[in-house]
OpenMM code with the backbone's topology and positions (N, CA, C; nanometers):
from openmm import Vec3, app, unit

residues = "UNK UNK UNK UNK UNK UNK UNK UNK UNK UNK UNK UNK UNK UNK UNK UNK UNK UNK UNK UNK UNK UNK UNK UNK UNK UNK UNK UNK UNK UNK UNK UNK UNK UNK UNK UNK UNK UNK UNK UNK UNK UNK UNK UNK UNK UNK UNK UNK UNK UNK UNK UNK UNK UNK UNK UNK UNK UNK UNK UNK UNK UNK UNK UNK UNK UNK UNK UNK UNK UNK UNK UNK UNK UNK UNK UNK UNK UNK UNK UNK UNK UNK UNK UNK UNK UNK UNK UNK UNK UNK UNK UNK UNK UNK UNK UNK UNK UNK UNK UNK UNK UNK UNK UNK UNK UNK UNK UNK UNK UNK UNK UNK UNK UNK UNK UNK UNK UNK UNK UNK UNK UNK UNK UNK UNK UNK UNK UNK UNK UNK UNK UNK UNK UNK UNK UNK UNK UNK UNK UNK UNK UNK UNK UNK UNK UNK UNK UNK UNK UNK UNK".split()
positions = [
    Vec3(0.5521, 1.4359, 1.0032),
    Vec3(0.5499, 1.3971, 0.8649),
    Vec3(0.5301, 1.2462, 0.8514),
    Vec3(0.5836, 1.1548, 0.9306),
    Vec3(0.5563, 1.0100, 0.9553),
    Vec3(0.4770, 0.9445, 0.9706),
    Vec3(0.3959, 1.0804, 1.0651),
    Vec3(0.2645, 1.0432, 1.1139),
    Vec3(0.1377, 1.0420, 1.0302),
    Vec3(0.1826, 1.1574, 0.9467),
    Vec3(0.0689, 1.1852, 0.8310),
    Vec3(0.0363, 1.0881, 0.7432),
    Vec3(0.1848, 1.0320, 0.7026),
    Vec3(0.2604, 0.9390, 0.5951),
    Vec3(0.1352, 0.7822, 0.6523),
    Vec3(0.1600, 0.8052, 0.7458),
    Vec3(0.1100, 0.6961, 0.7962),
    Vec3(-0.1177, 0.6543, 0.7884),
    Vec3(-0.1333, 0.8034, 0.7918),
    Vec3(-0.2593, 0.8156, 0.8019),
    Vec3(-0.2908, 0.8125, 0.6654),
    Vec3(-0.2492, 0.8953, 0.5859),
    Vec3(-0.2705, 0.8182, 0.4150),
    Vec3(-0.2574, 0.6749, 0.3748),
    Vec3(-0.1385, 0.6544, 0.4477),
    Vec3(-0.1442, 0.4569, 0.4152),
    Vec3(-0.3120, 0.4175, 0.4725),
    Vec3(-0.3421, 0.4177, 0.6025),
    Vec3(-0.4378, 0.4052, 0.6657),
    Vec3(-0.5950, 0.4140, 0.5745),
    Vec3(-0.5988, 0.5665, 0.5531),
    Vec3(-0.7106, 0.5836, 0.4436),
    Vec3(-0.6938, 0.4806, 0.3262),
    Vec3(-0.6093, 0.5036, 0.2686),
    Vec3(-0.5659, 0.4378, 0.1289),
    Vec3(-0.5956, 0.2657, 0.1335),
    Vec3(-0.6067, 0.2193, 0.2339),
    Vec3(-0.6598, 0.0570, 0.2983),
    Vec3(-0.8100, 0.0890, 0.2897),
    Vec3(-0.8229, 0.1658, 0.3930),
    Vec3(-0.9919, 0.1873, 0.4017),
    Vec3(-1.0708, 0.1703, 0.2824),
    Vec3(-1.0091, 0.2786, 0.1627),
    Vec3(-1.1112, 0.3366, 0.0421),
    Vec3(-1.0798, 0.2082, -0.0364),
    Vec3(-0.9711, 0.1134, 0.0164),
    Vec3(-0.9716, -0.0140, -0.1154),
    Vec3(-1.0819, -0.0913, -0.0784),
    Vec3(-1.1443, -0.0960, 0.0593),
    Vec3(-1.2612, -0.1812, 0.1235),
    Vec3(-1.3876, -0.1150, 0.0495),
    Vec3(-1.3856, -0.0143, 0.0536),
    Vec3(-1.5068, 0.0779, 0.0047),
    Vec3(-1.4997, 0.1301, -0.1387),
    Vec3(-1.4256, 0.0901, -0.2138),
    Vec3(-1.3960, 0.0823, -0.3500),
    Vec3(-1.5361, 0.0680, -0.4151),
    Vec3(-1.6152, 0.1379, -0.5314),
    Vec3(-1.7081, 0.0751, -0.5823),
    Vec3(-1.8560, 0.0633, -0.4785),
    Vec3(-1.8419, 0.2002, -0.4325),
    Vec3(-2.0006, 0.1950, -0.3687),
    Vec3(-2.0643, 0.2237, -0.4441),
    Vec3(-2.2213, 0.1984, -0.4453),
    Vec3(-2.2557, 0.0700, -0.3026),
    Vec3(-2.2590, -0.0507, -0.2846),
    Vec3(-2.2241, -0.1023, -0.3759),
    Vec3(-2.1231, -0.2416, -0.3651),
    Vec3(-1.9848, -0.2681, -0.3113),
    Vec3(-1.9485, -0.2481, -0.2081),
    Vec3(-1.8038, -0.2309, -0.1745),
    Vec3(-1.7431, -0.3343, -0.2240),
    Vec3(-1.5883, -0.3472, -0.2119),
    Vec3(-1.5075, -0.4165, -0.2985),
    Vec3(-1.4720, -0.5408, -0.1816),
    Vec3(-1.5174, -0.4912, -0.0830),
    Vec3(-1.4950, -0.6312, 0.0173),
    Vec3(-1.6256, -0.7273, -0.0268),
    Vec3(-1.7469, -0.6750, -0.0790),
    Vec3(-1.8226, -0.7678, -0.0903),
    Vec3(-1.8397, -0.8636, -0.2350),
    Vec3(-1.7926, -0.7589, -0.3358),
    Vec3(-1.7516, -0.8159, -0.4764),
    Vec3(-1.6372, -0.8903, -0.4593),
    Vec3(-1.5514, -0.8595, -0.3631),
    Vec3(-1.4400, -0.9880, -0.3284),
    Vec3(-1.5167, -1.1326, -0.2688),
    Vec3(-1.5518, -1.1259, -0.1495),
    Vec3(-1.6270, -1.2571, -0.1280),
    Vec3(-1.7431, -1.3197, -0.2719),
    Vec3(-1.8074, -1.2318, -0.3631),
    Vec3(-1.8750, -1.3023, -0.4154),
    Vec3(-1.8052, -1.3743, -0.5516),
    Vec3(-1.6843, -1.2737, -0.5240),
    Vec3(-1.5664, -1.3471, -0.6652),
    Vec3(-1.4997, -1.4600, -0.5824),
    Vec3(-1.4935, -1.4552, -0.4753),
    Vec3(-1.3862, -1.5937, -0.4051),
    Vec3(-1.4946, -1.7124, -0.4058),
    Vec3(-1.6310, -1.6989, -0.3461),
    Vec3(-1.7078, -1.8092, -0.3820),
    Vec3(-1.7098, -1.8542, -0.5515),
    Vec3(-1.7169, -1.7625, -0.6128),
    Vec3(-1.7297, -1.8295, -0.7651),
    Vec3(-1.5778, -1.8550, -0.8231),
    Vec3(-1.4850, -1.8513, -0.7231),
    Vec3(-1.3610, -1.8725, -0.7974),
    Vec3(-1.3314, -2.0488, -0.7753),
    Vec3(-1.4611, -2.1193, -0.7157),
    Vec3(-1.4427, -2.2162, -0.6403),
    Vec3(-1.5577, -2.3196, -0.7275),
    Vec3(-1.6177, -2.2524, -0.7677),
    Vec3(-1.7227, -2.3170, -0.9025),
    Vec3(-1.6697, -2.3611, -1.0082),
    Vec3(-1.7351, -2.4916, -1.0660),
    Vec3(-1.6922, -2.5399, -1.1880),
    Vec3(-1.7219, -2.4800, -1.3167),
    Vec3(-1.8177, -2.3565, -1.2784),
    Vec3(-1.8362, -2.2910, -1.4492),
    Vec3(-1.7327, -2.1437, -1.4631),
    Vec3(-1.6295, -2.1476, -1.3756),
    Vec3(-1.5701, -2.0242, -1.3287),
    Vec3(-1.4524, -2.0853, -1.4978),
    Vec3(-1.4254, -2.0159, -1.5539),
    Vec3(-1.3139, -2.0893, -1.6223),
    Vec3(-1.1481, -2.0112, -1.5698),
    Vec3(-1.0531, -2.0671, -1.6897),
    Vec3(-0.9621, -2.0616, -1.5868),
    Vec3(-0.8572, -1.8979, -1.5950),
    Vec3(-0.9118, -1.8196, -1.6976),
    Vec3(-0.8915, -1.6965, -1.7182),
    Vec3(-0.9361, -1.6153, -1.5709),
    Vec3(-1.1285, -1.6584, -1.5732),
    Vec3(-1.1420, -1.5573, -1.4981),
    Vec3(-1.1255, -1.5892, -1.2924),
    Vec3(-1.0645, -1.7536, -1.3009),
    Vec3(-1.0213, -1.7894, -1.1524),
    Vec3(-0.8558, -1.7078, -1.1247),
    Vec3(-0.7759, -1.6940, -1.2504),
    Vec3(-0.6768, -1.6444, -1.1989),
    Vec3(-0.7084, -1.4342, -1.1847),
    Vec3(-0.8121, -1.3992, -1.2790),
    Vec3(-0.8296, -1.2174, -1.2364),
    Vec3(-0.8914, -1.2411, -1.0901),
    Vec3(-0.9598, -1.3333, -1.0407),
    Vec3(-1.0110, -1.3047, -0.9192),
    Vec3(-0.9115, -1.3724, -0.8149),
    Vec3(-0.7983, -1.4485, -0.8411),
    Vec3(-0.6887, -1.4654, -0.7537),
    Vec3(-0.6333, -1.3696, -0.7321),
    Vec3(-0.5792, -1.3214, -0.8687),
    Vec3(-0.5141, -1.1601, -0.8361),
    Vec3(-0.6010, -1.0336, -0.7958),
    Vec3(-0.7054, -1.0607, -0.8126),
    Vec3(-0.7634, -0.9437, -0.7128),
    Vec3(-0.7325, -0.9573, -0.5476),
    Vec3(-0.7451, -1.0794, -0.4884),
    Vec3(-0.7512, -1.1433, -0.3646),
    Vec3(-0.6247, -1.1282, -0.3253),
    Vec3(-0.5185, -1.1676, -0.3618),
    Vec3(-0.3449, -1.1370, -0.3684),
    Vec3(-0.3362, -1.0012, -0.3606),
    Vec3(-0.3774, -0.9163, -0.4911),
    Vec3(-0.3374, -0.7702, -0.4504),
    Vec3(-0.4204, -0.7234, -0.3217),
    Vec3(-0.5113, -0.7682, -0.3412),
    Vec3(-0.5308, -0.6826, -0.1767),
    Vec3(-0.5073, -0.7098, -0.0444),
    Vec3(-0.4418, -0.7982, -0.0508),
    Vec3(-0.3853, -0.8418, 0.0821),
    Vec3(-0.2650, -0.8048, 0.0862),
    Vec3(-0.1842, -0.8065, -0.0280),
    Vec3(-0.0575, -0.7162, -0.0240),
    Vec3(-0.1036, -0.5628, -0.0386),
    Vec3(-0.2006, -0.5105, -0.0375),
    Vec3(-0.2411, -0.3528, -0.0399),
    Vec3(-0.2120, -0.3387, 0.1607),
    Vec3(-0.2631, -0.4638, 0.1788),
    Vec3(-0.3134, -0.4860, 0.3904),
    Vec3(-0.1460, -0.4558, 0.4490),
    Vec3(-0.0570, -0.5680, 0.4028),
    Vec3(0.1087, -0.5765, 0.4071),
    Vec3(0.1531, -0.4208, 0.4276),
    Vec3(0.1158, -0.3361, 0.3224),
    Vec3(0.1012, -0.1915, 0.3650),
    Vec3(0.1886, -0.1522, 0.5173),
    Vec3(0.0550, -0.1902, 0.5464),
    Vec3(0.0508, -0.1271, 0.6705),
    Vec3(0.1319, -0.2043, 0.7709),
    Vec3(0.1478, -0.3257, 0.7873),
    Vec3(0.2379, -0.3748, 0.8926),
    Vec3(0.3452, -0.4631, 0.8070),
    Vec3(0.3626, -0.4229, 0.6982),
    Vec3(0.5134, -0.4559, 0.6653),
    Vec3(0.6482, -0.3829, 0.7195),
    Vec3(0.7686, -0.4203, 0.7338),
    Vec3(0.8729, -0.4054, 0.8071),
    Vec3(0.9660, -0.2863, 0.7113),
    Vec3(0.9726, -0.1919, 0.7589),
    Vec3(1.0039, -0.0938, 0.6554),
    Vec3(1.1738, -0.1627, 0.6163),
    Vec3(1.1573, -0.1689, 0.4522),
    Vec3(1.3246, -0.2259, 0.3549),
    Vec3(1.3511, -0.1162, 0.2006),
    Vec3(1.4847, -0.1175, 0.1735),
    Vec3(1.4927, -0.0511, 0.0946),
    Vec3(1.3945, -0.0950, -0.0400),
    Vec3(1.2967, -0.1945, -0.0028),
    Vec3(1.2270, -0.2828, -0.1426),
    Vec3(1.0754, -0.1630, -0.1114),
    Vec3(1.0612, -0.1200, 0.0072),
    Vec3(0.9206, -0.0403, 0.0380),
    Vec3(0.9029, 0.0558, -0.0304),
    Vec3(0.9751, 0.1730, -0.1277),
    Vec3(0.9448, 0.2993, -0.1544),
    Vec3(0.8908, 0.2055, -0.2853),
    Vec3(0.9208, 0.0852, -0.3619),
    Vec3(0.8986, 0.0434, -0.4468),
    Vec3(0.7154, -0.0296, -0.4323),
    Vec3(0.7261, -0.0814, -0.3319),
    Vec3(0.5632, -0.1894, -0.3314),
    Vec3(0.4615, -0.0569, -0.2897),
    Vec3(0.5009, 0.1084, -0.2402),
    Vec3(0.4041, 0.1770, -0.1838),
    Vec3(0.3777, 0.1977, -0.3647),
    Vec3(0.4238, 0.2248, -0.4455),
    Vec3(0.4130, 0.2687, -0.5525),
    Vec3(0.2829, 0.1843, -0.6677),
    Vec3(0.3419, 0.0050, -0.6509),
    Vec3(0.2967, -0.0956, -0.7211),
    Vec3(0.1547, -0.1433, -0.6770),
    Vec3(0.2116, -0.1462, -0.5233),
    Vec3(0.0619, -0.2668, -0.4961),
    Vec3(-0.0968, -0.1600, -0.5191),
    Vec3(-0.0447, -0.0512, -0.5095),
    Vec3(-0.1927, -0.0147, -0.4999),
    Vec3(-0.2430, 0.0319, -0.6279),
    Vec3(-0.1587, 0.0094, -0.7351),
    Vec3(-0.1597, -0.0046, -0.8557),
    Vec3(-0.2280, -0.1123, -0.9352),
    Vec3(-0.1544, -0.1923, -0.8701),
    Vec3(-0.1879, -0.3311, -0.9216),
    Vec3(-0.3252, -0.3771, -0.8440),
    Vec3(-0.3299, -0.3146, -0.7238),
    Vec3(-0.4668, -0.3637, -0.7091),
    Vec3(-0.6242, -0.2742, -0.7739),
    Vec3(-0.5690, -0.1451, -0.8443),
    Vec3(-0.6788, -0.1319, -0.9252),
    Vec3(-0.6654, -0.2018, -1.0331),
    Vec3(-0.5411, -0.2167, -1.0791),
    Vec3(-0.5984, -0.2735, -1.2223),
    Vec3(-0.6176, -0.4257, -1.1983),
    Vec3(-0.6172, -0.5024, -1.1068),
    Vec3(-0.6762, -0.5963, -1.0898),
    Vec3(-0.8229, -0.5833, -1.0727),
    Vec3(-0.8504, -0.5442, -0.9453),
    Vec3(-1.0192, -0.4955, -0.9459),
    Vec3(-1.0903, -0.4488, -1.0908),
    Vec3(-1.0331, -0.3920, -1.1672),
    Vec3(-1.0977, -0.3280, -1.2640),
    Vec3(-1.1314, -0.4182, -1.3681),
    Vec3(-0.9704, -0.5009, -1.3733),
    Vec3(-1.0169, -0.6655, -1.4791),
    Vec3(-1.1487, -0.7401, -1.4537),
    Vec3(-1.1360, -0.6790, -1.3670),
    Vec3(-1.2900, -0.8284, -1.2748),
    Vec3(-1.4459, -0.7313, -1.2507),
    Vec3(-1.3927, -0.6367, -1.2394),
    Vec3(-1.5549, -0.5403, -1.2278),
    Vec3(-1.5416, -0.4376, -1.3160),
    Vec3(-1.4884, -0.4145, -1.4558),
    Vec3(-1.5222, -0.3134, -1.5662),
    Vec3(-1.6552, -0.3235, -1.6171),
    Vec3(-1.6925, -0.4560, -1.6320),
    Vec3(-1.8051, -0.4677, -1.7176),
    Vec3(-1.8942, -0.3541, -1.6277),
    Vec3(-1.9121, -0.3611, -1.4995),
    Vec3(-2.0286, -0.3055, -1.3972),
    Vec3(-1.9470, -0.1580, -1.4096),
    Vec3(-1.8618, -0.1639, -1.4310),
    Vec3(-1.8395, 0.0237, -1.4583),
    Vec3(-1.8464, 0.0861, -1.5459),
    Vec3(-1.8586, -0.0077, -1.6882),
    Vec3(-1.9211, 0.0702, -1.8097),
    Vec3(-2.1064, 0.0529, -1.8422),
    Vec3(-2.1366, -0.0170, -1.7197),
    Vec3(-2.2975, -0.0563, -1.7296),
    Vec3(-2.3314, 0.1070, -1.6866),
    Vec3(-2.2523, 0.0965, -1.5144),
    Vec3(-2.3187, 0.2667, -1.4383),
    Vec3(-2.1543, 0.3255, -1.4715),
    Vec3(-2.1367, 0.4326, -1.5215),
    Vec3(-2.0199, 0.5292, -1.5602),
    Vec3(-2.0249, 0.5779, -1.4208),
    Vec3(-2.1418, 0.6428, -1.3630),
    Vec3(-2.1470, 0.7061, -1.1848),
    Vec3(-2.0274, 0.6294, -1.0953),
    Vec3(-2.0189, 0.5122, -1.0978),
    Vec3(-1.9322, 0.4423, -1.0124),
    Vec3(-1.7777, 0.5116, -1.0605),
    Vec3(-1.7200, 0.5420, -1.1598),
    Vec3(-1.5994, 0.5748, -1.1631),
    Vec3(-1.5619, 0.6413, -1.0533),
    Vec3(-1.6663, 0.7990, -1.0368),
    Vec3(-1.6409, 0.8509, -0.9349),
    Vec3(-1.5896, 0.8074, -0.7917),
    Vec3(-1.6283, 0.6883, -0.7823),
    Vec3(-1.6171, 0.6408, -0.6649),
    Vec3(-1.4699, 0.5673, -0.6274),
    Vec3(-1.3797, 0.6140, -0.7556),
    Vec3(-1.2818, 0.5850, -0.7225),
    Vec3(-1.2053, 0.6745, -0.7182),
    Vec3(-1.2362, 0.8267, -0.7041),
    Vec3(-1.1784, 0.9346, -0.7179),
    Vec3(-1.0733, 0.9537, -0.5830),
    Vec3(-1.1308, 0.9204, -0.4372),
    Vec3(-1.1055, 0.9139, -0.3411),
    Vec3(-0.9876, 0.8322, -0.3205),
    Vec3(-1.0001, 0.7042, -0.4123),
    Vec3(-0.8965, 0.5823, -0.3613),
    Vec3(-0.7556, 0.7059, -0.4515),
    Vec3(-0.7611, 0.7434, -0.5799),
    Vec3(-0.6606, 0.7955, -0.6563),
    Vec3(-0.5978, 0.9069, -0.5683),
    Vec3(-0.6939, 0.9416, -0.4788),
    Vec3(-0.6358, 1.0497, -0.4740),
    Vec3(-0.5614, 1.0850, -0.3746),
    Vec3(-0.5832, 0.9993, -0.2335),
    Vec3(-0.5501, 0.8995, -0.1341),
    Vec3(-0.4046, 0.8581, -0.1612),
    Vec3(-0.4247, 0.7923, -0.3114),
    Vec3(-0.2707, 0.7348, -0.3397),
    Vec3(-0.1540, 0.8225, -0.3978),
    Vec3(-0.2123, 0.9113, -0.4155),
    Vec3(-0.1453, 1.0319, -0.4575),
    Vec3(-0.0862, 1.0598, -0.3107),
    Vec3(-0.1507, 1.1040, -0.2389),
    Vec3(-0.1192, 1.2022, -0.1281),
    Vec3(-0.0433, 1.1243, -0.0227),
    Vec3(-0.0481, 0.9559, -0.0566),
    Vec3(0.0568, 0.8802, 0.0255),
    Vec3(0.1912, 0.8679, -0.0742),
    Vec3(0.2112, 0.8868, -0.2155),
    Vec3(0.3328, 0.8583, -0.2573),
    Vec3(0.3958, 0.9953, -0.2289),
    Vec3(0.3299, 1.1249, -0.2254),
    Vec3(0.3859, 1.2391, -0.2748),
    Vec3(0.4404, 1.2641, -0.1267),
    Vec3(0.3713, 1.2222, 0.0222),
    Vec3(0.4206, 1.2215, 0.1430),
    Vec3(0.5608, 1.1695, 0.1639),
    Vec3(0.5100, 1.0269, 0.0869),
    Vec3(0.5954, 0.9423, 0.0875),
    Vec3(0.7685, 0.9881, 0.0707),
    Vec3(0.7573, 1.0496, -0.0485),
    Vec3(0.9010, 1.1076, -0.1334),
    Vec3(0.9471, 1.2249, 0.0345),
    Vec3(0.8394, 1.2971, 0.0416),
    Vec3(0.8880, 1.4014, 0.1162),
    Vec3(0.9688, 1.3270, 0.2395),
    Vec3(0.9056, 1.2078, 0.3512),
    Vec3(0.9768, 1.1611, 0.4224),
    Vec3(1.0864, 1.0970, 0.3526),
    Vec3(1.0883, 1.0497, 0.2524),
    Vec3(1.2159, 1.0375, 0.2058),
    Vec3(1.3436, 1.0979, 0.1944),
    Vec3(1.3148, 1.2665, 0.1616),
    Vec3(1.4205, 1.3648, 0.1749),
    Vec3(1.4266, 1.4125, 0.3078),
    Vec3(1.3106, 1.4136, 0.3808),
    Vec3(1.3741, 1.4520, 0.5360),
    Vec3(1.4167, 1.3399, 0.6199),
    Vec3(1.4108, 1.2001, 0.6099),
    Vec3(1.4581, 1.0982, 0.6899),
    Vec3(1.4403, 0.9868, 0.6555),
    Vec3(1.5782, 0.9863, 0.5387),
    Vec3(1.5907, 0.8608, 0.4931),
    Vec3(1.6196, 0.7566, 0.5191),
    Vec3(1.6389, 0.7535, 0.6952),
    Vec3(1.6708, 0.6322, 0.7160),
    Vec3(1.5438, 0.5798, 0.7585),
    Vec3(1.4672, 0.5983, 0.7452),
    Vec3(1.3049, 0.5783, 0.8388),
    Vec3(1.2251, 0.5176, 0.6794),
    Vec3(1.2300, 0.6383, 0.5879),
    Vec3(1.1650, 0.5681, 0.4714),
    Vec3(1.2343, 0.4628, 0.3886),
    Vec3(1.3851, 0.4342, 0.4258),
    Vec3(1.4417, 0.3332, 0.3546),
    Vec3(1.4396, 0.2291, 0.4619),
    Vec3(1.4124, 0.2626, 0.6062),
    Vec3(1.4325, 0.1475, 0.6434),
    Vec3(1.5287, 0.0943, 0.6988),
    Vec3(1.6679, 0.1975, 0.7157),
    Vec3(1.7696, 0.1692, 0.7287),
    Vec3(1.7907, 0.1151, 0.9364),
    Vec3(1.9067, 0.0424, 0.9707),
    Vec3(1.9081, 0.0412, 1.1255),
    Vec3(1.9977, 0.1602, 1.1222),
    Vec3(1.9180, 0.1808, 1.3045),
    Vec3(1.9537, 0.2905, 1.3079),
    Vec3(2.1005, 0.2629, 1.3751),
    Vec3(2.2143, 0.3820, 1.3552),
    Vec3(2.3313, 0.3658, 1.4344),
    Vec3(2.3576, 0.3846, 1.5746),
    Vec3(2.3951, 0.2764, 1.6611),
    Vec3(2.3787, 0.3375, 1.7781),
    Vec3(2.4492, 0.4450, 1.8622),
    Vec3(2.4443, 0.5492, 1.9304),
    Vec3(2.4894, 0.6204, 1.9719),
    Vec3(2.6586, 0.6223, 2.0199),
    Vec3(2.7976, 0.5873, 1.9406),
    Vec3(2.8840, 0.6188, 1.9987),
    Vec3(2.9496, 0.6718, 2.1521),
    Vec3(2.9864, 0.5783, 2.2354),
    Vec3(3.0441, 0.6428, 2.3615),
    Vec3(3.1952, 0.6955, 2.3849),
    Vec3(3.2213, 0.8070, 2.3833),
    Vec3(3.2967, 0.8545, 2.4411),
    Vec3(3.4177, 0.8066, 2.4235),
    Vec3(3.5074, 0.7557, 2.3719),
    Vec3(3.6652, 0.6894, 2.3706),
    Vec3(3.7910, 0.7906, 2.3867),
    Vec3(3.8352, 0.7870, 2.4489),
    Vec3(3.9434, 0.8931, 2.4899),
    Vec3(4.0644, 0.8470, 2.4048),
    Vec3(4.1287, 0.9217, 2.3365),
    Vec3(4.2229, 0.9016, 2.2273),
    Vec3(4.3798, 0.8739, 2.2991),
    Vec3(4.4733, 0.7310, 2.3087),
    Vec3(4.5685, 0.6974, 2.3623),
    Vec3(4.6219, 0.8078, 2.4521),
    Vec3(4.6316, 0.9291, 2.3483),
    Vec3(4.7442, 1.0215, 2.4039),
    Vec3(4.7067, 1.0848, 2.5260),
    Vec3(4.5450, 1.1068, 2.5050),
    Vec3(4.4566, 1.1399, 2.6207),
    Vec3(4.4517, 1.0834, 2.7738),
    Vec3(4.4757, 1.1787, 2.8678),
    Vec3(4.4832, 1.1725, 2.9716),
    Vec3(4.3498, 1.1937, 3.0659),
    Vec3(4.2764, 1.2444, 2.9657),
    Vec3(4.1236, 1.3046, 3.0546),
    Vec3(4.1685, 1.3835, 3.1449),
    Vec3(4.2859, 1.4991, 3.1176),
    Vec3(4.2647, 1.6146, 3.2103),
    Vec3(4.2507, 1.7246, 3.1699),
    Vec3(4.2141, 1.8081, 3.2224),
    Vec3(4.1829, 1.9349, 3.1536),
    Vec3(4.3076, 2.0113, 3.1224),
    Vec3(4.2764, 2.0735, 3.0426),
    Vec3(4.3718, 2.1536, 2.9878),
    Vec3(4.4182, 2.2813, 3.0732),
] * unit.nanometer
topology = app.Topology()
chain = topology.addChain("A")
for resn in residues:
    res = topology.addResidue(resn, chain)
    for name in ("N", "CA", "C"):
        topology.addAtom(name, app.Element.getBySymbol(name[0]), res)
């Protein structure tokens, strides 16, 4: 179940790279980070393309962040926040071609199938999805009265 949990996170990274074919969203990212660096960029649209750049690097965190009771919360947000960031910054091009929506059918659905995993490792091993340390194995203490002989 961990493992699965894990391969949805995995996809769910992938389809944010490939977001918006055939323009992928890694390449509408570089062409928004060069123009976030231009003097005709104003200052509305330098901070939607900061937060595009931010959310998706916390979408990356994902995957090699340190599992804390704060994680069942950011699996929920960041990949949230990184569509509706992306979307602030590339709607115009999705109400030009409507076809592209589709192309985010995959990322939704991806994120579906990692929160809904998600919950499930939650009820079977909550110390793994919260993050918790684990306890270490107790040795053996023989109780005062105890002699360690058999009965």
């Amino acid at each position: 179940m961990k493992i699965t949990f894990r391969i949805y996170l995995v996809l769910l990274v992938i389809l944010s790279f490939i977001l918006g074919m055939p323009k992928t969203s890694i390449e509408q990212e570089m062409s928004l980070a060069v123009n976030f660096t231009s003097s005709t960029a104003t200052i509305w649209e330098s901070v939607k393309v900061f937060l595009v750049l931010e959310t998706h690097v916390l979408l990356l965190f994902l995957l090699t962040m340190r599992q804390n009771p704060a994680y069942r919360y950011f699996i929920v947000y960041f990949p949230i926040a990184y569509l509706l960031a992306y979307f602030s910054v590339t709607l115009g091009e999705y109400l030009v071609e409507p076809d592209k929506f589709l192309t985010i059918i995959p990322f939704v659905l991806c994120y579906g199938l990692c929160v809904v995993q998600y919950n499930s490792v939650l009820k079977a091993d909550p110390s793994f999805a919260l993050g918790l340390p684990e306890k270490p194995e107790e040795e053996y203490q023989p109780r005062e009265f105890d002699n360690g002989e058999p009965m």
